[in-house]
N, C-alpha and C positions, 0 to 999 in steps of 0.2 A: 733464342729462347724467350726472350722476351718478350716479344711482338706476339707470340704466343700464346704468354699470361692474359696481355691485352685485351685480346682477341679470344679469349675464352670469358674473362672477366664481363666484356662490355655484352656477348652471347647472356650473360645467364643475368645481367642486368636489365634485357629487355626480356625475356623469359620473364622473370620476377616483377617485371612494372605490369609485364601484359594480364600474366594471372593475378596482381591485386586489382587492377582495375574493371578485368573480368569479375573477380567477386565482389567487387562493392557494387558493381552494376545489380548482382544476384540479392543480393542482402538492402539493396533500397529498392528495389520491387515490394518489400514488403512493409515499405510505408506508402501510406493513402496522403500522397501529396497530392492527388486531385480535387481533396477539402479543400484545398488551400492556393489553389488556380484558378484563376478565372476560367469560366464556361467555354467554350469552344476554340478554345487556342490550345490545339493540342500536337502543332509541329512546336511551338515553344517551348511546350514542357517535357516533349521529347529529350530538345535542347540541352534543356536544363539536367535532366537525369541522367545526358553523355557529360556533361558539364562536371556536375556533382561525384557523377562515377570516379573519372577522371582525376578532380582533385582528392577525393577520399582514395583512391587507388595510388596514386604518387605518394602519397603523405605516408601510407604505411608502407609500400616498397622503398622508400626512401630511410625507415626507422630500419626493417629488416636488412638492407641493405650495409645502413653504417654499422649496425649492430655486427653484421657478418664481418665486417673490416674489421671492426674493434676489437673481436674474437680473436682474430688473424695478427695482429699487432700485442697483443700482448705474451708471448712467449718472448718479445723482443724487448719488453721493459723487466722482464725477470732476469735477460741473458744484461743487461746494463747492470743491476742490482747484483750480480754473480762477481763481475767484472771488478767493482767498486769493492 
């Protein structure tokens, strides 16, 4: 049963990275970081915008993710405080 959990956990862990990195890709399109590039170096700043996606997309599947543990683990500090 276990291998299970695992194995459904780690599914919906890259699920969750794939769609926040999808939307931050979506959401820094709408910044004009081309101001702020040099002129014809535009596989760079491609680059840079999988780069950026990337870490803005980790950072918040990573918040939503512990978030969703911490949700899941607290029924088990109530059943300790029962206990006591």
């Amino acid at each position: 049963m276990i291998p299970s959990i695992v194995g459904s956990n780690s599914l919906m862990s890259i699920f969750i990275n794939l769609i926040c990195i999808a939307l931050s890709w979506w959401a820094l399109q709408a910044i004009r970081l081309d101001k702020l590039l040099k002129p014809n170096k535009i596989n760079q700043s491609r680059v840079l915008y999988i780069l950026l996606s990337i870490a803005l997309g980790s950072l918040v599947s990573n918040f939503l993710l512990d978030y969703l543990l911490w949700s899941r683990q607290l029924p088990l500090i109530l059943e300790i405080v029962v206990l006591v």
